[in-house]
C-alpha positions in Angstrom: 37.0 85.7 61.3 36.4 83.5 63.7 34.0 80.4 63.7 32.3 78.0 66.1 32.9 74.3 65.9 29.4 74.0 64.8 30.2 76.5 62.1 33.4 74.7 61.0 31.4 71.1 60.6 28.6 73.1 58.4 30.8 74.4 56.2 32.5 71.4 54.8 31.8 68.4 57.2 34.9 66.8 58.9 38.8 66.1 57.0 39.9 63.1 55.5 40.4 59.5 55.6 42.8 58.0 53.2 42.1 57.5 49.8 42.8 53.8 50.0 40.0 53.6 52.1 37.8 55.6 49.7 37.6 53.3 46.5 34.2 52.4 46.1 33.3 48.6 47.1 30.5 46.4 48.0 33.2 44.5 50.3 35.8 44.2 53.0 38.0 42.4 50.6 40.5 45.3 49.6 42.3 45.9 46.9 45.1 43.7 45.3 48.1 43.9 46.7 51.1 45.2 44.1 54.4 43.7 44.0 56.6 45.5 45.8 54.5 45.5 48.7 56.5 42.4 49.7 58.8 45.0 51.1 56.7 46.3 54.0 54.4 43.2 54.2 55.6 42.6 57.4 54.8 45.6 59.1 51.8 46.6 57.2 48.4 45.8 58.3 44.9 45.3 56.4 41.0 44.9 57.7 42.3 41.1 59.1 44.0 42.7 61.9 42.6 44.4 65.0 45.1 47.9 64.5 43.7 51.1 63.6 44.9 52.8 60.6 44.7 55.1 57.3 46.5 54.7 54.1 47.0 57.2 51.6 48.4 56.1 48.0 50.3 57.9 45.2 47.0 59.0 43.7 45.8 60.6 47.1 49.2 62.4 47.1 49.6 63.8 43.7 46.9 67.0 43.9 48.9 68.4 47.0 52.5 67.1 46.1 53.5 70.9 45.0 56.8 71.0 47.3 55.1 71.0 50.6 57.2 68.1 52.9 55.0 64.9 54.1 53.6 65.9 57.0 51.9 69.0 55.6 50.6 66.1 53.0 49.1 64.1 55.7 47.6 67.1 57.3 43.5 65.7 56.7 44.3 62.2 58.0 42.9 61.6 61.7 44.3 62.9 64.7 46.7 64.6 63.0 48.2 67.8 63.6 51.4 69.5 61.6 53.2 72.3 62.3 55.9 74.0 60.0 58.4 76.5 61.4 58.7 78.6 58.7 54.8 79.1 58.4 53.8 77.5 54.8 54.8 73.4 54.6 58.5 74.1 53.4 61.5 73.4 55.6 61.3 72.2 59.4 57.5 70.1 59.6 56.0 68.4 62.6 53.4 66.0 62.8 51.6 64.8 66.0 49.4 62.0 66.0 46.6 61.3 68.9 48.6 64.3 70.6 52.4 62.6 70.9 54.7 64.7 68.9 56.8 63.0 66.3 60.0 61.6 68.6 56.7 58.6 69.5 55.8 58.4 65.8 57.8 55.4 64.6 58.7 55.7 61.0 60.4 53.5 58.3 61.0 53.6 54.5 60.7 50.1 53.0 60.6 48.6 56.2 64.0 50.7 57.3 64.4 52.9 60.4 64.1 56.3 59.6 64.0 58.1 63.0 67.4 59.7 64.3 68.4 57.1 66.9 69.4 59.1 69.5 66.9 61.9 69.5 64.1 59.8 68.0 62.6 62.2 65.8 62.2 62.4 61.9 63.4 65.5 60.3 61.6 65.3 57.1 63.8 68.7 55.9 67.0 66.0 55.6 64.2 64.3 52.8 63.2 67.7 50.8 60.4 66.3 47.6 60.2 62.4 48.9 56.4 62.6 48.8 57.5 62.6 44.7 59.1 59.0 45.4 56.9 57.7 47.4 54.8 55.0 46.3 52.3 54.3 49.3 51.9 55.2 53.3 50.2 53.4 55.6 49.4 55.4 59.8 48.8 53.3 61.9 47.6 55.0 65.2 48.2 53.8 68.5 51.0 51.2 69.4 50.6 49.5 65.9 51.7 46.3 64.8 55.6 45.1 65.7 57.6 47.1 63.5 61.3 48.2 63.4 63.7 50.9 65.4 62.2 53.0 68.1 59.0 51.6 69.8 55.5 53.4 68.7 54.0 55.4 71.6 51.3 57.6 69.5 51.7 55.7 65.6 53.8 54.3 63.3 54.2 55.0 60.2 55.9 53.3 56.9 56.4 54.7 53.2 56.8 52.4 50.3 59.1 54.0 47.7 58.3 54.2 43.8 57.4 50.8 43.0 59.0 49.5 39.6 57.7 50.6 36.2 57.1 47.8 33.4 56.5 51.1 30.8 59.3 53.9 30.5 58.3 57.2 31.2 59.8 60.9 31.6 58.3 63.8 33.8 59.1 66.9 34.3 57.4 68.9 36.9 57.6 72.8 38.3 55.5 75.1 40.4 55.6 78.1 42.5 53.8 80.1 44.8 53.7 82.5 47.7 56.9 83.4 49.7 59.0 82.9 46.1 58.6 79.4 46.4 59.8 77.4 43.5 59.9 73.4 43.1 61.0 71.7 40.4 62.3 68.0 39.9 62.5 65.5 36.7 61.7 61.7 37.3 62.4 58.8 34.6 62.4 55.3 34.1 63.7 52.8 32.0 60.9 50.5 32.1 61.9 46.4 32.1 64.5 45.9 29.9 64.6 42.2 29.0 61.5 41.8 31.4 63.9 42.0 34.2 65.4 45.1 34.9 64.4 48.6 35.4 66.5 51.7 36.1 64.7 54.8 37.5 65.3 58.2 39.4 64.4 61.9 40.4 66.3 65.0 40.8 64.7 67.9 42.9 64.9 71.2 43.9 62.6 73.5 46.3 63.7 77.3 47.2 61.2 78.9 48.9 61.6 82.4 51.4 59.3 80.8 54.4 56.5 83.0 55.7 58.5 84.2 58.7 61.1 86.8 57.8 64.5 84.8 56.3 62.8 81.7 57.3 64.4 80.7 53.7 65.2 76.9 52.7 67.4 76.0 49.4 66.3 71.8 49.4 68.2 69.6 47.3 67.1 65.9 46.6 67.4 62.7 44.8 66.7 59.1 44.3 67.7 56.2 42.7 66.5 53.2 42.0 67.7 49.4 40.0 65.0 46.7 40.2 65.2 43.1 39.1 62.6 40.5 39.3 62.3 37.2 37.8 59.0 34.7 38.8 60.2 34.3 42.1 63.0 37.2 43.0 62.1 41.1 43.5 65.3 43.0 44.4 66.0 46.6 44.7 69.0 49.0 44.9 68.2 52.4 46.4 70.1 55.6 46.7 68.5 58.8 48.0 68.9 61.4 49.9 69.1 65.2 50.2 70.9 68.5 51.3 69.2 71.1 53.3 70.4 74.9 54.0 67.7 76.4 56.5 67.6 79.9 58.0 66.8 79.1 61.4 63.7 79.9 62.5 62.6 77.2 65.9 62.9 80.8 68.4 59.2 81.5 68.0 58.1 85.0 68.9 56.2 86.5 72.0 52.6 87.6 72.5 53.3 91.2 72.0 55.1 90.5 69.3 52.5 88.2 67.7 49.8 90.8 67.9 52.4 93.5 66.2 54.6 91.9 64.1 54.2 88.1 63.0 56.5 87.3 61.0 59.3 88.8 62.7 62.1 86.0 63.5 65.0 86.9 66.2 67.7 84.5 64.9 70.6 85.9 64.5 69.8 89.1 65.8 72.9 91.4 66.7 73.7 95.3 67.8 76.8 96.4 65.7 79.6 98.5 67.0 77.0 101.6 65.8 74.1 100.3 67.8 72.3 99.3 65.4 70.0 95.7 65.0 71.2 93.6 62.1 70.9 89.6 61.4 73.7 87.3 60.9 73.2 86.5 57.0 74.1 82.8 57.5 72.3 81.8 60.8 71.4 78.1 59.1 71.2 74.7 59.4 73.6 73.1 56.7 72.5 69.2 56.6 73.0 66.6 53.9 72.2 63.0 54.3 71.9 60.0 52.2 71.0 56.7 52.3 71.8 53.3 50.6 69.2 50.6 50.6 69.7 47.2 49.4 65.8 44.9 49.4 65.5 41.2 48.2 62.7 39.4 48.3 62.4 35.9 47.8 59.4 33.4 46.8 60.4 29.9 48.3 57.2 28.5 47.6 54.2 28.5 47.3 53.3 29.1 51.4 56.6 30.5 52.1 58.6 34.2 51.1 61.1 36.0 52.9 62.1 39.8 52.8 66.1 40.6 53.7 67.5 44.5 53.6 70.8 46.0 54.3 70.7 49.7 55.3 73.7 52.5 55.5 72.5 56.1 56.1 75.9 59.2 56.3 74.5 62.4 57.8 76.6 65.3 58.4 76.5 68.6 59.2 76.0 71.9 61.4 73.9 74.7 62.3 76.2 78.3 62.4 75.4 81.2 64.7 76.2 84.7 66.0 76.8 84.9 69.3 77.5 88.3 71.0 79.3 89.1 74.1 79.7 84.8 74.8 82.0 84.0 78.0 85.5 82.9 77.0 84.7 80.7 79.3 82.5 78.5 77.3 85.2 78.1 74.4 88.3 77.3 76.9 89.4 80.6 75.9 91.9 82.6 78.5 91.3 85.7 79.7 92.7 88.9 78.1 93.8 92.2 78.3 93.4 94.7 75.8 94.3 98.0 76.3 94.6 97.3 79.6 90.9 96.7 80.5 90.4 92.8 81.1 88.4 90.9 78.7 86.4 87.7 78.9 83.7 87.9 76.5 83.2 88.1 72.8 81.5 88.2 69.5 82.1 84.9 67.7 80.6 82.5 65.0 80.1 78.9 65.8 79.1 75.5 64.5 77.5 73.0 66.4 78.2 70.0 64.1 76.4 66.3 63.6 78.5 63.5 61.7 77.0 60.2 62.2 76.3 56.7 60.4 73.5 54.6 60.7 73.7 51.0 59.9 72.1 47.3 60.0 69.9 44.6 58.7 66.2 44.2 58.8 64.3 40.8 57.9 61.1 38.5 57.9 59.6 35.2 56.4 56.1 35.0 55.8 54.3 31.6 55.8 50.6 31.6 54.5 48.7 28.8 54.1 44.5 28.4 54.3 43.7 29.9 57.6 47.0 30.7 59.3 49.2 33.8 58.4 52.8 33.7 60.2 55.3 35.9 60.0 58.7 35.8 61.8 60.8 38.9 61.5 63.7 41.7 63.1 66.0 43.7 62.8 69.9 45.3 64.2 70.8 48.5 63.4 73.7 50.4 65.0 74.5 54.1 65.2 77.6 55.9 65.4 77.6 59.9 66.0 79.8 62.6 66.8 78.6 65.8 68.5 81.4 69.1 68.1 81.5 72.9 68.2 84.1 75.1 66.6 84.8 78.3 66.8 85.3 79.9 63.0 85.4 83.6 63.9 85.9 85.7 67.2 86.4 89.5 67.5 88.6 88.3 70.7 90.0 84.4 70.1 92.6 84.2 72.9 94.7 81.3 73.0 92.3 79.3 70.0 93.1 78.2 67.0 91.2 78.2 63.7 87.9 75.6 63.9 88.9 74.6 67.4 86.7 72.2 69.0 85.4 73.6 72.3 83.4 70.7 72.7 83.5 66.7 71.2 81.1 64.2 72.5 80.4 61.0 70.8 77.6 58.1 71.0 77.0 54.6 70.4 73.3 53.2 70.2 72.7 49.4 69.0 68.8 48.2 68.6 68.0 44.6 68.0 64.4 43.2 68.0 62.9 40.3 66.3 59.3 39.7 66.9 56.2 36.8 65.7 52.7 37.1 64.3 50.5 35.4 63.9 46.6 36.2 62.5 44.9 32.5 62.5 41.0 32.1 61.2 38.8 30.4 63.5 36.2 30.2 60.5 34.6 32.7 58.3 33.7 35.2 60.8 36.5 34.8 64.1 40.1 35.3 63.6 43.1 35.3 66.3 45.4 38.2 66.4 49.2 37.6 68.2 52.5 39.9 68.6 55.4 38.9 70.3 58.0 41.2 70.0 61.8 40.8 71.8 63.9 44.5 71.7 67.2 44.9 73.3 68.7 48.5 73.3 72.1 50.0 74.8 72.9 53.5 74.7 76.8 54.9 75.5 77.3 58.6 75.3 80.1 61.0 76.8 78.7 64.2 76.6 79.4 67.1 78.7 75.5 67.9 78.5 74.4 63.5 79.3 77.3 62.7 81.2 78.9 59.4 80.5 75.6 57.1 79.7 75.7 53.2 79.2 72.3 51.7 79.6 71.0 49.0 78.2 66.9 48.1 78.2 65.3 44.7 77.5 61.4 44.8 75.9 59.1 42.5 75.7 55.4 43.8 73.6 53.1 41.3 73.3 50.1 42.8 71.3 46.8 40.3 71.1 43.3 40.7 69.3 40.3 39.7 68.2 38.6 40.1 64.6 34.8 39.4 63.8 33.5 39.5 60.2 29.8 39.6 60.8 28.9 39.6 57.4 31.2 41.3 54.1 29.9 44.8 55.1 30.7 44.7 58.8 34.2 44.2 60.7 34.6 44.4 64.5 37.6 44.5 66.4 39.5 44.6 69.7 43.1 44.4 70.7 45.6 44.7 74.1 48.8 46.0 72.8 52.2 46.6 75.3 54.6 49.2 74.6 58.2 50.4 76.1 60.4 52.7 75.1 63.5 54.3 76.0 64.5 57.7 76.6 66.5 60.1 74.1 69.9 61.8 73.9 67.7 65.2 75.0 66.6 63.1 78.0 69.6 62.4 79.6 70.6 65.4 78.9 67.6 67.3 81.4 68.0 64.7 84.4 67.7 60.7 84.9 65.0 59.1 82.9 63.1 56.7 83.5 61.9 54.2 80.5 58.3 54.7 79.3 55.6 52.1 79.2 52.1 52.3 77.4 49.2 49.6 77.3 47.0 50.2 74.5 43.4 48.8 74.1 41.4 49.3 70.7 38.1 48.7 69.8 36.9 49.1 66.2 34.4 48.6 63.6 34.5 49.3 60.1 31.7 49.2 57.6 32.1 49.1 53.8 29.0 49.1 51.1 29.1 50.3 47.5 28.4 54.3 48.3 29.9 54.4 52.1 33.0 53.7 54.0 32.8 54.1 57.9 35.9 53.7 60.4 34.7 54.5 64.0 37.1 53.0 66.9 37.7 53.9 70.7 41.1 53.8 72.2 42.4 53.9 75.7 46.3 54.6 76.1 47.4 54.1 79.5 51.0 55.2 80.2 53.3 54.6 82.8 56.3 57.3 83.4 55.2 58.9 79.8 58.2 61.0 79.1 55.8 64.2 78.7 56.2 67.6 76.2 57.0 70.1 79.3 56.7 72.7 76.1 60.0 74.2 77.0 62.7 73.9 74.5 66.5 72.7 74.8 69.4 75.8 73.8 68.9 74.1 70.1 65.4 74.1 70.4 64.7 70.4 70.5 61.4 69.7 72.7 62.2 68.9 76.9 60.4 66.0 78.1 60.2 64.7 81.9 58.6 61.5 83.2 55.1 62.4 84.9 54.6 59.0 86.5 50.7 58.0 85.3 48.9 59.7 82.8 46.2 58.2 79.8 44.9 58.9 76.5 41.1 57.7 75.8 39.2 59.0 72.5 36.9 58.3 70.0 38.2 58.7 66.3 35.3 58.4 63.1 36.0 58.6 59.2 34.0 58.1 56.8 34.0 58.0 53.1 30.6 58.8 51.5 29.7 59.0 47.4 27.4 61.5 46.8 25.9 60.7 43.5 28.6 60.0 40.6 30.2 63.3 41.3 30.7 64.1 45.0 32.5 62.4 47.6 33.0 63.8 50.9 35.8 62.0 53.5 34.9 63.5 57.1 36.5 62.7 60.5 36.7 63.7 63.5 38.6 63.0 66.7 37.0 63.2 70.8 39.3 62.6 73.1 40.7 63.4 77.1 44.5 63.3 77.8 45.1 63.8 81.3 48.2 63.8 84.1 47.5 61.7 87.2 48.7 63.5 90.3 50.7 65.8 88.6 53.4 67.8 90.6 55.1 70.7 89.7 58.5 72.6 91.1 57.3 76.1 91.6 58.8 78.6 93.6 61.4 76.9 95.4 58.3 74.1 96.1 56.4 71.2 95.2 52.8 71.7 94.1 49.9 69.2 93.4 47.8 70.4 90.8 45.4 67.5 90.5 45.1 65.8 87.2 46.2 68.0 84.5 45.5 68.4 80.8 48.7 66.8 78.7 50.7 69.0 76.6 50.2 69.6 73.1 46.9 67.3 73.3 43.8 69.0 72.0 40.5 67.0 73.0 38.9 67.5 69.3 40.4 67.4 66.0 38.3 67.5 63.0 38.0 68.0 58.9 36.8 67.1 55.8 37.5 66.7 52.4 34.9 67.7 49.8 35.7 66.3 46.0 33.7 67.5 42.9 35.0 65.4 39.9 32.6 67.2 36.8 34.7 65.0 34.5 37.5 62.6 34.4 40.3 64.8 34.0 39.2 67.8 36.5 38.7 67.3 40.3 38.3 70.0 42.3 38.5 69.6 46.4 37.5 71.4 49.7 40.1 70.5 53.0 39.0 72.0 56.2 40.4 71.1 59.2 39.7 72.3 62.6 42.2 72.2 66.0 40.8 72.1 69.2 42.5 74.3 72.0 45.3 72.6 73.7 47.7 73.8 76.8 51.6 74.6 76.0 52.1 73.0 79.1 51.3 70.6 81.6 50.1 73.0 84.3 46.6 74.1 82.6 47.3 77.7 83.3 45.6 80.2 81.3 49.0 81.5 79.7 49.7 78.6 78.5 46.3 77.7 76.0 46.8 78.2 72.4 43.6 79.2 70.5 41.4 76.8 68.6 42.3 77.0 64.9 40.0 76.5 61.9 41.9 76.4 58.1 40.0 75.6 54.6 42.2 74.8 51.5 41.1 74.9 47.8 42.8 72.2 45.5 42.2 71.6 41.6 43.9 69.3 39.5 43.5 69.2 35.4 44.8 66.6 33.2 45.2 67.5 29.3 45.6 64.1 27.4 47.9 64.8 24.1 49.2 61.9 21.3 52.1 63.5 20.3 55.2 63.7 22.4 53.4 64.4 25.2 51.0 61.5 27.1 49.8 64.1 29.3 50.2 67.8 30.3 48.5 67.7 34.4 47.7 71.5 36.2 47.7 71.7 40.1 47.0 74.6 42.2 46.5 75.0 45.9 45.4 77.4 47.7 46.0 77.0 51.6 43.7 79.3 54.4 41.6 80.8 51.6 40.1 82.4 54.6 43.0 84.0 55.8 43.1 82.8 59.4 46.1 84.1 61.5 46.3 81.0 63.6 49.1 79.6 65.8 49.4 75.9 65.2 52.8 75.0 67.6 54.4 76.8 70.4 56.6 77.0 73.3 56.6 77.7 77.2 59.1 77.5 80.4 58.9 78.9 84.2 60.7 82.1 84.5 62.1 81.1 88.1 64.0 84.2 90.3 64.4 81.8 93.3 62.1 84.0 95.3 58.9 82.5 96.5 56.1 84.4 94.4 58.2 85.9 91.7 58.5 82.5 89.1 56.1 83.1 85.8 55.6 81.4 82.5 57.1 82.8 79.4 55.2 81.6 76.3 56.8 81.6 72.2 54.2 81.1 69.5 55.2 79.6 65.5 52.4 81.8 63.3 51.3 79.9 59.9 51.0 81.8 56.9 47.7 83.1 56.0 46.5 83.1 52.6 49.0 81.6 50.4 49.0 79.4 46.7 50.9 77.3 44.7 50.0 76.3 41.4 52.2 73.4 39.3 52.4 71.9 36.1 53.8 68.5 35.2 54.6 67.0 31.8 54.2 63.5 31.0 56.1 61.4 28.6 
């Protein structure tokens, strides 16, 4: 079934804003901050500053939190597209945001790094359940405000963990679905003992079979949490962390295959000694991290607090494969003979291992007095990883012993930054927006694949604006924001980089009345060497970028949230935008070609949804999410190969809450039910140029991720 764009904004509007936007007022004064906001204060933003952003609270998350990973959660906000590799939300997730994939998305948890340093994405898999701890996120699109770790090329974004309960509580909560999916966790807390202390935590557990055949993940998780807090003092001990075992499934499939057999997955694919195709049973990715987070906050006075953390994050782990006929060669194995026929390849199984620690210190001071808000802050982490293979099995091992390692590369990466802002009120209607942001950065690596690396990059980002109140109904803004950026590990590893530099201009106005909410704002991203998606993938299927000298993102994002009466509420956006190349060569056939100014990769020009609430009562809500994905090129060479179809996907979500006064607070029923109208869409994909050398004979071979059509979960969560 296919539908026009016309067809898809008919049917249910445009997708979602964030929820904290969506609270009926009469005003732009917001909401009242809660206490353990302190803790990402500093890199949070509100209506007084010229950024644009969405926030979505623990409330907005609850009716979809049925195992699905983050990004599948923040599917509705704008200019957002997700992607899962196993086809249903469980396992490996994407995000993209304003079209740059999630190595530019700049993400911290209390205010902590969260991206892998050296690759720079966020692998929310390591994570499995967090949207259960999570108290709050805030997006903010575009460069942002000065924030901590990797520098924000598309968004940043920060979660706020469970915030402390003053009332003990128990929950239990389980559902399952399509593809034998099955969550279940338990969360408690103490509540304040003495006033002053509360202990809390969650256990978790998701199994699920994926969509795509053995595209199976068994996620373990947990977290916990001590808080103290006296008058002035808020502190918090954190432990969490998870363990993921993933059937790989980032090879994609080919058009043929698409058409005839989507869910078919080729890792691990093997001919035995009879000829026959079988699958390695434990082609995975075994993963566990955890981290340790230690946040004070302190209340000095009555104009000044200050915020201090101490990080640690362990990660460890490998992803096994099957390899047939692989040169000794690659191993440092020596040639054999065996019945006296010479013999240089093998069938082996290998482990391509990660073991790394991640470690630092991030901090601020806020002053706030009458019109002037100041806050001083930073941050320096340091990251310590170790790249190996070994060899655990080989029909033919040569001169190797058992868990050799045929490879062992380590890195170094140390990021310090400390930055100022200031937001200063002229008088009731002007403010002053400033940013000054200092980030130092050196990078040592040895690999075979990198070559021996030691860079270091000095960054300076100023980011200035402009704020106009015209009345409590109407906010205007504009802001100049400077970005730069260095390359990752998979960088180095493809050629030379260059580092990245973006100038961001924003232009917004926000209007907020009793019944209506309205967020419209026009954006100009202009980059220079933009470390591009080439949409070809590395040998462990990591994305390939290349500097493509200038290129620019301009669009026009609008979300609204509109009451309809005292039972409907509908949240539209949309996204309009043009992401182009300047000048963009290409290596094609032994030559360089100029194809003009080309459409960027993985960029569609409109992204749209809505979400369509009927709340008959105070315990049911029911809720239409549509969103619709423009086309968009696998490439940077606009070739017709290398489109991937517009997509258009409705979900159905109900929530009811049973109130008890025995035992029981609460007894709360959730169900979801994702592409009720079955769409066999493509939402990510892959493409590289098939080169013989031969003038004429290169070509582009394309891989496609399918998403799941039709599929449910329903949950149930017990409150005590």
């Amino acid at each position: 079934m296919k539908y026009t764009m016309f067809t898809t904004l008919a049917l249910v509007g445009l997708t979602m804003a964030s929820r904290a936007q969506q609270q009926p007022t009469d005003s732009l004064e917001g909401k009242k901050v809660v206490l353990d906001e302190v803790f990402v204060s500093a890199i949070r933003v509100t209506k007084e500053s010229p950024v644009t952003f969405s926030n979505l609270t623990k409330e907005d998350i609850k009716p979809r939190n049925l195992g699905q990973d983050i990004p599948i959660i923040m599917n509705f906000l704008p200019s957002v597209v997700t992607t899962s590799n196993a086809g249903a939300g469980i396992g490996y997730t994407g995000i993209r945001v304003r079209g740059s994939d999630a190595t530019r998305v700049n993400v911290t948890i209390n205010g902590i790094p969260y991206n892998d340093a050296e690759s720079q994405g966020t692998f929310w898999v390591n994570m499995p359940d967090f949207a259960s701890s999570t108290e709050s996120l805030q997006l903010q699109r575009g460069v942002g405000t000065s924030t901590n770790g990797a520098g924000a090329f598309g968004a940043s974004l920060n979660l706020l963990t469970d915030r402390f309960s003053e009332e003990a509580y128990g929950q239990i909560s389980s559902s399952f679905g399509s593809f034998n999916t099955l969550r279940n966790n338990i969360k408690f807390s103490t509540g304040l003992l003495n006033d002053q202390v509360e202990i809390s935590g969650r256990l978790s557990r998701i199994t699920s079979d994926g969509y795509v055949d053995r595209a199976s993940s068994e996620l373990d998780s947990y977290f916990l949490q001590g808080a103290f807090k006296d008058d002035n003092t808020l502190i918090k001990a954190i432990l969490f962390g998870g363990h993921e075992i993933t059937y790989q499934s980032w090879f994609g499939i080919d058009a043929e295959t698409l058409r005839e057999n989507r869910t078919f997955n080729p890792a691990g694919e093997y001919t035995d000694e009879n000829g026959e195709t079988q699958f390695y049973e434990n082609e995975v990715d075994n993963y566990k991290q955890d981290h340790a987070q230690l946040l004070w906050n302190e209340q000095l006075s009555e104009f000044w607090s200050t915020n201090i953390a101490l990080h640690y994050t362990r990660g460890r782990g490998f992803f096994e494969q099957f390899r047939e006929d692989d040169d000794f060669s690659t191993y440092n194995f020596d040639p054999l003979t065996v019945n006296g026929a010479a013999v240089n390849t093998t069938d082996l199984i290998r482990r391509r291992w990660l073991d790394n620690d991640f470690y630092g210190t991030v901090f601020s001071a806020n002053y706030q007095k009458e019109n002037l808000n100041l806050i001083f802050g930073g941050g320096w982490n340091k990251y310590e990883g170790d790249h190996f293979g070994e060899v655990i099995w080989a029909r033919f091992a040569s001169n190797s012993e058992y868990r050799d390692r045929y490879y062992d590369d380590s890195s170094v990466k140390k990021d310090f930054n400390v930055y100022a802002k200031a937001n200063y009120k002229l008088n009731d209607q002007w403010a002053l927006y400033g940013d000054l942001q200092y980030r130092m950065v050196r990078y040592q690596a040895n690999g075979e694949d990198t070559g021996l690396v030691d860079d270091t990059f000095n960054f300076f980002n100023p980011k200035a604006g402009v704020i106009f109140d015209l009345n409590r109904n109407n906010n205007f803004y504009l802001s100049y924001a400077v970005a730069n950026r260095e390359p990752n590990r998979n960088d180095y590893e493809n050629g030379n980089p260059e580092p990245e530099r973006l100038n961001d201009f924003e232009l917004g106005w926000r209007y907020v009345s009793q019944n209506v909410q309205l967020n419209t704002n026009v954006y100009y991203m202009n980059y220079k060497n933009q470390l591009v998606l080439t949409g070809a993938l590395n040998d462990v299927g990591a994305p390939i970028r290349e500097n493509v000298g200038d290129s620019y993102r301009l669009g026009l994002e609008i979300d609204a949230n509109i009451a309809l009466g005292g039972k409907f509420q509908i949240t539209p956006n949309i996204a309009v935008s043009s992401n182009k190349n300047l000048d963009f060569f290409i290596n094609r056939d032994g030559a360089f070609q100029d194809l003009g100014n080309t459409n960027i990769a993985f960029s569609p020009n409109i992204i749209a949804g809505n979400r369509l609430a009927y709340l008959p009562t105070e315990n049911l809500q029911m809720a239409l999410l549509s969103k619709y994905v423009g086309e968009q090129y696998l490439s940077n060479t606009d070739t017709e190969a290398s489109k991937l179809d517009a997509y258009f996907t409705t979900d159905f979500n109900i929530t009811y809450e049973i109130k008890t006064e025995k035992i029981l607070k609460s007894i709360v029923f959730s169900g979801l039910v994702n592409n009720i109208f079955n769409q066999l869409y493509v939402s990510d994909g892959y493409t590289f140029l098939d080169d013989f050398s031969t003038p004429g004979n290169s070509f582009e071979v394309q891989g496609y991720y399918p998403q799941a059509g039709t599929n449910f979960l329903l949950g149930a969560t017990l409150n005590f």
